[in-house]
DOGUGU-743509 format. One record per residue (C-alpha): residue number from 1; x, y, z. Coordinates in Angstrom, 2 decimals, m for minus. Last residue first. Layout:
<dokols>
@n = NUM, X = X, Y = Y, Z = Z
...
</dokols>
This chain:
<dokols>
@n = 286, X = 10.86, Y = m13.22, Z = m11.53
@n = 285, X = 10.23, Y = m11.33, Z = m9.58
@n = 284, X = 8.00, Y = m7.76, Z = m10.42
@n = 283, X = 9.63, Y = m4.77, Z = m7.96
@n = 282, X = 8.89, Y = m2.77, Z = m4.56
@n = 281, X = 11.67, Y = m1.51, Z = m2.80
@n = 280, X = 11.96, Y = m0.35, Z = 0.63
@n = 279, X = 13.34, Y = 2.55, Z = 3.18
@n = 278, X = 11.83, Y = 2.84, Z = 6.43
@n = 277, X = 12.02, Y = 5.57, Z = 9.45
@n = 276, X = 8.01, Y = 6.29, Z = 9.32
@n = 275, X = 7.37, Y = 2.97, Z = 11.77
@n = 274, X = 5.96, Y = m0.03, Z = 10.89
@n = 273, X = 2.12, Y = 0.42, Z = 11.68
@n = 272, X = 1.72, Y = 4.18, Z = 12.34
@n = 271, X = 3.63, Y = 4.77, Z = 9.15
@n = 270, X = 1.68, Y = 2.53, Z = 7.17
@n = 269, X = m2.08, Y = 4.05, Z = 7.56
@n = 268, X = m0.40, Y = 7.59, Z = 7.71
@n = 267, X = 1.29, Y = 7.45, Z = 4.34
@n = 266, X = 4.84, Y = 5.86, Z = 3.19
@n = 265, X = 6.21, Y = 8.22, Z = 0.76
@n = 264, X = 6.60, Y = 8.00, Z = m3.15
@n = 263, X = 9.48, Y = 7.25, Z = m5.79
@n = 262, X = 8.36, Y = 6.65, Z = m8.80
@n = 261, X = 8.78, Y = 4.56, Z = m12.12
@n = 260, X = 12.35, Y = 3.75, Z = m10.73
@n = 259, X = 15.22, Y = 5.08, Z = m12.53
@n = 258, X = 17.58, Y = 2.59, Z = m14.95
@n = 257, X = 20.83, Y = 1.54, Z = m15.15
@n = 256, X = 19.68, Y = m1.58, Z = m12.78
@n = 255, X = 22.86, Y = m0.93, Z = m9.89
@n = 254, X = 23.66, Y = 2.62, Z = m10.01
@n = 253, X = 19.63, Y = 3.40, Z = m9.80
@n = 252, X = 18.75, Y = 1.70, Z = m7.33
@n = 251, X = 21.35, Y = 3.35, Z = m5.45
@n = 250, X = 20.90, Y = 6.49, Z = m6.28
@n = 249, X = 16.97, Y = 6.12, Z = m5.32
@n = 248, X = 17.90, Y = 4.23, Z = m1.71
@n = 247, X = 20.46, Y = 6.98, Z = m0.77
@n = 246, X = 18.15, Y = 9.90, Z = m1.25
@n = 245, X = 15.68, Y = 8.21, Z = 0.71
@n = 244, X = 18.11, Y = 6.90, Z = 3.74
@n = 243, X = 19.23, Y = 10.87, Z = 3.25
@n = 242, X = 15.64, Y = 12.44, Z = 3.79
@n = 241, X = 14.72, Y = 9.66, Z = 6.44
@n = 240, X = 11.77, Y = 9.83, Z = 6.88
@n = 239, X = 10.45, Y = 7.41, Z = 4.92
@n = 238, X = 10.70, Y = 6.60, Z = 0.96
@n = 237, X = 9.68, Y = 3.33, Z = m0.63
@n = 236, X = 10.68, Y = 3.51, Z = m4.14
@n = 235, X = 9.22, Y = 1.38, Z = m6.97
@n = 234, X = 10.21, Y = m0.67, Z = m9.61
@n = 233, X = 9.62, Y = m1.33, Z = m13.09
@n = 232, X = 10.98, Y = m4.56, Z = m15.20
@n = 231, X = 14.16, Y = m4.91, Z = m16.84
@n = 230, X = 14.72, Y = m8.04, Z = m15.57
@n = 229, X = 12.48, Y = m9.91, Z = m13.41
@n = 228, X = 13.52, Y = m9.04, Z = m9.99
@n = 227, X = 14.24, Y = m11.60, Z = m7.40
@n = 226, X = 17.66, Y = m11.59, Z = m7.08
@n = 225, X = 18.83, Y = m8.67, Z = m7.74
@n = 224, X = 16.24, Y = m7.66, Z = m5.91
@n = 223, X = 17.69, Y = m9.21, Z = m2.47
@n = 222, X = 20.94, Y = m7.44, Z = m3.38
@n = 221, X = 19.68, Y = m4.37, Z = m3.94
@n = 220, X = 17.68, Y = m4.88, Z = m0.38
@n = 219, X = 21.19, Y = m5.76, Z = 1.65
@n = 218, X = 22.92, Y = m2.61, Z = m0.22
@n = 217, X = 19.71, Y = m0.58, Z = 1.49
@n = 216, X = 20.03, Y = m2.09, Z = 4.82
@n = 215, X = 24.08, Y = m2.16, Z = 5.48
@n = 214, X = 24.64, Y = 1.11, Z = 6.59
@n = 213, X = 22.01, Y = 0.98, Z = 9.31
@n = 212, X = 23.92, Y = m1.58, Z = 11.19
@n = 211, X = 24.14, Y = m5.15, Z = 10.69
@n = 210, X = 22.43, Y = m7.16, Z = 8.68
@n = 209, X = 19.24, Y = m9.59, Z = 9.42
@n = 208, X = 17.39, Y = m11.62, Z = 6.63
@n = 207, X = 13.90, Y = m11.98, Z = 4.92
@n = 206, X = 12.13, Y = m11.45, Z = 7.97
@n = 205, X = 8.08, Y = m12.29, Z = 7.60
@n = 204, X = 5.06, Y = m10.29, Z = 7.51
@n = 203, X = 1.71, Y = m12.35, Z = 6.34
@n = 202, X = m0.58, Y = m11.14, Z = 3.91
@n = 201, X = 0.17, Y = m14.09, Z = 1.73
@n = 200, X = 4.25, Y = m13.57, Z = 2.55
@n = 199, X = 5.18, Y = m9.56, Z = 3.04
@n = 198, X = 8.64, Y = m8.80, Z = 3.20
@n = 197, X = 11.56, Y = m7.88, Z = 6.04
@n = 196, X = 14.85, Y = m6.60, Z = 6.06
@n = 195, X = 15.69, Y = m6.95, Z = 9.55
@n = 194, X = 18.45, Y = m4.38, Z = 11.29
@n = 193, X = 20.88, Y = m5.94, Z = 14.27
@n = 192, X = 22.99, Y = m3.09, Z = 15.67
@n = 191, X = 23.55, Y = m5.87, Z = 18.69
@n = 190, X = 20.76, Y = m4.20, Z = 21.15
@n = 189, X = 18.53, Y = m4.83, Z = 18.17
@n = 188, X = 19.34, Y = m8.18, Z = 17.98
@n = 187, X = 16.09, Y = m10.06, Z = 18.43
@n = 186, X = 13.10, Y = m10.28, Z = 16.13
@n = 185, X = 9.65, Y = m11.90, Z = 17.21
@n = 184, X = 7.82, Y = m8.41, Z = 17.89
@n = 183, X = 9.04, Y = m7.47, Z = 14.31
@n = 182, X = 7.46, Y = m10.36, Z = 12.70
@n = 181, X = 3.70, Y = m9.53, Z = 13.58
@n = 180, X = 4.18, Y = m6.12, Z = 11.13
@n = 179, X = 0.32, Y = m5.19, Z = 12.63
@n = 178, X = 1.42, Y = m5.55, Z = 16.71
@n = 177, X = 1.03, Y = m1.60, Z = 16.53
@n = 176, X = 3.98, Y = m1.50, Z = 19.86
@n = 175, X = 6.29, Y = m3.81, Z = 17.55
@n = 174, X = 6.06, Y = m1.73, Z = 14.38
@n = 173, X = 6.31, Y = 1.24, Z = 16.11
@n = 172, X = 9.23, Y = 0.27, Z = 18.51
@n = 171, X = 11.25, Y = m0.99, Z = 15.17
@n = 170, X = 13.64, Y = 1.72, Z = 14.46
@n = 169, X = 15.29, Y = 1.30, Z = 11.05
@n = 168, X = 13.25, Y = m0.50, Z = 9.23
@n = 167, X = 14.25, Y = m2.20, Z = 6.04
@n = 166, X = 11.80, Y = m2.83, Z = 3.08
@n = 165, X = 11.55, Y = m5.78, Z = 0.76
@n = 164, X = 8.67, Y = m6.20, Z = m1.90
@n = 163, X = 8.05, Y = m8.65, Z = m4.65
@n = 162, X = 4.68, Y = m8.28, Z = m6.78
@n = 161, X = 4.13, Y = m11.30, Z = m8.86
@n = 160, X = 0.50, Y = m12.52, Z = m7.79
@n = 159, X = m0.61, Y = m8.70, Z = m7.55
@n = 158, X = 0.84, Y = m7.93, Z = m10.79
@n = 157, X = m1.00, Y = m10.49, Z = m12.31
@n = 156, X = m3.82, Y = m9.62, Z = m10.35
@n = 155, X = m4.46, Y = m5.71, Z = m11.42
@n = 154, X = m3.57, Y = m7.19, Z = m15.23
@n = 153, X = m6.13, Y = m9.54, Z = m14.98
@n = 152, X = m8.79, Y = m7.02, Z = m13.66
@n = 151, X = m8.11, Y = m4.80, Z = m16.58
@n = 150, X = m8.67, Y = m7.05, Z = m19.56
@n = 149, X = m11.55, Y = m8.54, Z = m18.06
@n = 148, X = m12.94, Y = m5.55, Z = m17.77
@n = 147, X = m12.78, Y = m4.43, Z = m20.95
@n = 146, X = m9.60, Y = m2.74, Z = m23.15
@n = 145, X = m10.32, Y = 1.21, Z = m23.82
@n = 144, X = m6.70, Y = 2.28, Z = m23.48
@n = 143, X = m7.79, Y = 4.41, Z = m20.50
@n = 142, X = m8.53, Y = 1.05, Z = m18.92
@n = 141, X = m5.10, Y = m0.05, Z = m19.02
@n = 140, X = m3.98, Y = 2.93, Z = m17.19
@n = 139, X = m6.29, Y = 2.30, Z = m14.39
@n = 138, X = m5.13, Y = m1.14, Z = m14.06
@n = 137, X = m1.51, Y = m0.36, Z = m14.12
@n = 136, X = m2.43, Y = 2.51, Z = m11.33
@n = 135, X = m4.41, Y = 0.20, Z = m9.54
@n = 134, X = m1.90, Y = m2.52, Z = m9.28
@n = 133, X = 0.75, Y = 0.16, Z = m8.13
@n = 132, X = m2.11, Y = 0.73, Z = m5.19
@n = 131, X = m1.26, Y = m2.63, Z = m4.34
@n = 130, X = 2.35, Y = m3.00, Z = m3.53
@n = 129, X = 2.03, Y = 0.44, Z = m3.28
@n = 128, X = 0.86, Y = 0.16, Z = 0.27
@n = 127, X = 0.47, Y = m3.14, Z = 1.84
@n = 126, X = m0.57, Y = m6.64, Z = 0.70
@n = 125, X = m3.08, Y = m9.48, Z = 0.47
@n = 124, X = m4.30, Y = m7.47, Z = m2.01
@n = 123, X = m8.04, Y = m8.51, Z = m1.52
@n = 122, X = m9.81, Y = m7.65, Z = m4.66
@n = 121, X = m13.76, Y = m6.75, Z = m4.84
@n = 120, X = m15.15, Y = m6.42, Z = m8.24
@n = 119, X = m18.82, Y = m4.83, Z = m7.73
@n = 118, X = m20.65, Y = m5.43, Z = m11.72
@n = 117, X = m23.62, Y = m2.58, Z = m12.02
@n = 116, X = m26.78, Y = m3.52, Z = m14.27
@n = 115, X = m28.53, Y = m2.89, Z = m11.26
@n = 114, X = m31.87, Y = m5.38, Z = m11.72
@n = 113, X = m30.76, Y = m6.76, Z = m8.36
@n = 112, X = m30.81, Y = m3.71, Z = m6.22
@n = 111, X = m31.50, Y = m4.83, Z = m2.40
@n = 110, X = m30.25, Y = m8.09, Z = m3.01
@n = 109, X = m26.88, Y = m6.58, Z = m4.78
@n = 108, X = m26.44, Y = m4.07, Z = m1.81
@n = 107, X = m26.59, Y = m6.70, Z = 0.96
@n = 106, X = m23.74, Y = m8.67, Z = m1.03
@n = 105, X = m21.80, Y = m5.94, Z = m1.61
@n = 104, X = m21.85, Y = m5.27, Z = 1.81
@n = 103, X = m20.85, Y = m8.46, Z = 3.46
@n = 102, X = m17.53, Y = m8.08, Z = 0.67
@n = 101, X = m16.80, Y = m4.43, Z = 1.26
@n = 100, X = m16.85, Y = m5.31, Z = 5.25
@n = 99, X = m14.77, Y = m8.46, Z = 4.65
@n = 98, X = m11.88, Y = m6.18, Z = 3.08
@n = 97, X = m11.70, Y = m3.37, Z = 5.35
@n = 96, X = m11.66, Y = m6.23, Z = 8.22
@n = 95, X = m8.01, Y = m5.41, Z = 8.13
@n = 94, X = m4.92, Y = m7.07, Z = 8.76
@n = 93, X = m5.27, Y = m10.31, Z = 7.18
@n = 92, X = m7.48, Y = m8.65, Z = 4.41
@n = 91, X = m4.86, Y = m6.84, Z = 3.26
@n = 90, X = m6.02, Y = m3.33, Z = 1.98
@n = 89, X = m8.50, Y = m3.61, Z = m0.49
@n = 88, X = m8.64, Y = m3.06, Z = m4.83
@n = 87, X = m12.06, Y = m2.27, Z = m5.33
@n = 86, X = m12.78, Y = m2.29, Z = m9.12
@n = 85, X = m16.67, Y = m0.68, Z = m10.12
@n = 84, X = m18.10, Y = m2.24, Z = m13.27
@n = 83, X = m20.54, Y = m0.59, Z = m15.00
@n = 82, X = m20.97, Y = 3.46, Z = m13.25
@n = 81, X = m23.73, Y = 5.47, Z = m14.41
@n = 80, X = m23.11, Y = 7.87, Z = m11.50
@n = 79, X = m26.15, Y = 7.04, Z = m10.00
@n = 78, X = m25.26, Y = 3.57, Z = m9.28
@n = 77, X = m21.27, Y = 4.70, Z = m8.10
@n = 76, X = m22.65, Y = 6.83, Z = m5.27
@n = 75, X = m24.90, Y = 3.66, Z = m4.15
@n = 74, X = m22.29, Y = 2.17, Z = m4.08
@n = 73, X = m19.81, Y = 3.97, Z = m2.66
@n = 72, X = m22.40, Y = 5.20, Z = 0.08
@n = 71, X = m22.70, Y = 1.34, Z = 1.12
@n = 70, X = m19.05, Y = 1.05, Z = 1.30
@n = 69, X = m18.47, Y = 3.77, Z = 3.46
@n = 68, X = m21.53, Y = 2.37, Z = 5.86
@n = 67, X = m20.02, Y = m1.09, Z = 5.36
@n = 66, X = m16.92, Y = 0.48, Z = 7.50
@n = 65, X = m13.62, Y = 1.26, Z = 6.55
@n = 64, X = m11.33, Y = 0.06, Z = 9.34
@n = 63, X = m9.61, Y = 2.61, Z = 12.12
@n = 62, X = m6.70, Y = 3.59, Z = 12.66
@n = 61, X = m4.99, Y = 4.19, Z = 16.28
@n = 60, X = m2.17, Y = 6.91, Z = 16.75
@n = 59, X = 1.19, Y = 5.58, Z = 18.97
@n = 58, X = 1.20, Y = 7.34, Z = 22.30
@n = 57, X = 2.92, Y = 10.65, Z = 23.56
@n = 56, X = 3.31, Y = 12.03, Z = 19.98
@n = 55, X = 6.59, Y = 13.12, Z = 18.87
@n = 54, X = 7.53, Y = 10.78, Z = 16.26
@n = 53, X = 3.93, Y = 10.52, Z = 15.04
@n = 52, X = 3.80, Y = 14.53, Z = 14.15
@n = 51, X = 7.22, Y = 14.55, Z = 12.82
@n = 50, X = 6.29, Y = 11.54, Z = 10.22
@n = 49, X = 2.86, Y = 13.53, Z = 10.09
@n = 48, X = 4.59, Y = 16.49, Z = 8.43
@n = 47, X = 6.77, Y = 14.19, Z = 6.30
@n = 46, X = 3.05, Y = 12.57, Z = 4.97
@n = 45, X = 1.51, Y = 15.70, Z = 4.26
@n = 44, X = m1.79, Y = 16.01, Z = 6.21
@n = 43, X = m5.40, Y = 16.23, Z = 5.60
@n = 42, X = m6.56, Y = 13.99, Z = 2.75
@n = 41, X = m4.12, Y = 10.93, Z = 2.72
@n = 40, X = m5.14, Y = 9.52, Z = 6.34
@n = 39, X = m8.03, Y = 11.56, Z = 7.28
@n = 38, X = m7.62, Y = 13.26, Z = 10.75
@n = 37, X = m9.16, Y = 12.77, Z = 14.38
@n = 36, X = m7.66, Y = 14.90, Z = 17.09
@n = 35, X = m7.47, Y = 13.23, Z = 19.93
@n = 34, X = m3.31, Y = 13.49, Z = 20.31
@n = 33, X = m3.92, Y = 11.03, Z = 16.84
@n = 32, X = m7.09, Y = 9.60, Z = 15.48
@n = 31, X = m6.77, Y = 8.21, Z = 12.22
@n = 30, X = m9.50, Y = 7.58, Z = 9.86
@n = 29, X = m8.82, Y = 5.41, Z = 6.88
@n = 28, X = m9.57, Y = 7.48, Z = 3.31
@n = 27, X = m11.44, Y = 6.01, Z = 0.43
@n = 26, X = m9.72, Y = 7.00, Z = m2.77
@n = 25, X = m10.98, Y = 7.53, Z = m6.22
@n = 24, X = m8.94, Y = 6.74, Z = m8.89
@n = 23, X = m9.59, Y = 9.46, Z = m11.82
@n = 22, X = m6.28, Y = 8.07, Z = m13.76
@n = 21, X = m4.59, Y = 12.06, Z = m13.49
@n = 20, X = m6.52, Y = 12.67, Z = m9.92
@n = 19, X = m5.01, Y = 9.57, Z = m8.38
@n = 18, X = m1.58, Y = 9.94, Z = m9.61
@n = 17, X = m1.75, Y = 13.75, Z = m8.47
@n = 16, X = m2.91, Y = 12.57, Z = m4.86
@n = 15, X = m0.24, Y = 10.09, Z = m4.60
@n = 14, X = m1.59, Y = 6.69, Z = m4.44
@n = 13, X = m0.30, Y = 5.09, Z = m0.79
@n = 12, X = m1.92, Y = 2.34, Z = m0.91
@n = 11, X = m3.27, Y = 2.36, Z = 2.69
@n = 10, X = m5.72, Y = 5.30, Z = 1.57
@n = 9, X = m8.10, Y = 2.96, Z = 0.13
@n = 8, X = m8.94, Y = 1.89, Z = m3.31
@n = 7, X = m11.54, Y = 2.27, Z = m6.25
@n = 6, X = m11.51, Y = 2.83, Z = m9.63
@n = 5, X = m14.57, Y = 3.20, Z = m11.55
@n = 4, X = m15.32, Y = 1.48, Z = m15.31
@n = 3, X = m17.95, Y = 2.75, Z = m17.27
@n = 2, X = m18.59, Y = 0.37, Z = m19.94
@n = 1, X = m21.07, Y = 1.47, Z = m23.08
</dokols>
């Protein structure tokens, strides 16, 4: 009989209940911040580390998972009974995360050929839920009792269809962390100048420029409208900005007639990287 384990990292932003309902396990990203080292999605509350980040002297440093973590998954996942363990990564383009699980796969596989365990590695090629949403479909599928095969197609269909456009509001994180590459490039900031920006093959790019912070969530609708297959789900990006947030989820909601499956935060990982005042969408195109 198939035992199929769920794996991801703490980029994807999985909140913990999700997680513990579809028995996803997640790998947490060390972050050290004011020397303190904590466990991004384990030890804090994202809003209480949006304050935390805001007022620390110097922006927090992550770290990759290393092949050590991947060697205790698994082994963990062998003696657990496990069939076919999923790992759904972090983009590769701005992680090593990715490579390590790969290199160590391969190490663990000579050293245990007769296993009878299948390692499914997945580079997203993305950033937060436009990944750990994969999971979650994936997870659910699996509790319908379809096979592997079954599963890992729907994890990359919605990983080759994802759309995602998110607005930042104050860009000194994301151009100090040098990980959202675009936002060192943009100009107009003195102007009121706000880019609504995506991710392209793990690569960040600026969708479009608006003026003024009033105009960044009625500039995203209208990029979905665009870009959204109809009727599909979508997904809230929430910052920390309590009425940016509120705003975004009426608004999405006023122009599809419909709620979003779920509206989550941004977690450490992502926060350090673009900054915690953002607002985005994530949605299937077309």
């Amino acid at each position: 009989m198939s035992y199929i384990k769920f794996v991801t990292d703490s980029a994807s932003d999985i909140p913990a209940p999700l997680r513990e309902e579809l028995n996803i396990q997640m790998l947490p990203f060390s972050i050290v911040m004011n020397d303190r080292e904590l466990r991004d999605g384990v030890d804090f509350e994202p809003q209480d580390f949006y304050r935390d980040l805001t007022a620390a002297p110097r922006i927090p440093t992550h770290s990759q998972l290393t092949p050590v973590v991947f060697t205790d998954l698994y082994e963990s996942a062998l003696a657990e009974g496990v069939t076919d363990l999923i790992y759904v990564a972090i983009n590769s383009k701005g992680s090593s995360t990715y490579e390590n699980a790969v290199m160590t796969r391969a190490q663990f596989l000579q050293e245990h050929p007769d296993c009878g365990m299948s390692i499914h590695l997945v580079d997203s090629k993305t950033y937060t839920m436009c990944y750990g949403y994969a999971v979650v479909l994936g997870a659910q599928k699996a509790k319908e009792g379809v096979g592997v095969d079954e599963v890992l197609a729907v994890i990359r269909d919605w990983l080759d269809n994802v759309g995602l456009v998110f607005g930042v509001y104050d860009l000194k994180f994301a151009k100090k962390s040098g990980r959202v590459s675009a936002a060192a490039a943009f100009l107009g900031e003195a102007l009121g100048m706000k880019p609504l920006m995506t991710f392209v093959d793990g690569e960040s790019t600026i969708l479009s420029k608006v003026r003024g912070e009033k105009s960044v969530i009625p500039a995203e609708i209208a990029r979905m409208k665009e870009e959204m297959a109809p009727n599909s789900p979508y997904l809230c990006i929430m910052g920390a900005g309590t009425e940016h947030n509120q705003e975004l989820a009426a608004a999405c909601q006023e122009a599809f007639g419909y709620p979003s499956v779920m509206n989550f935060y941004i977690g450490g990982v992502i926060a350090i990287n673009a900054g915690p005042n953002l607002v985005g969408i994530i949605y299937r195109k077309k």
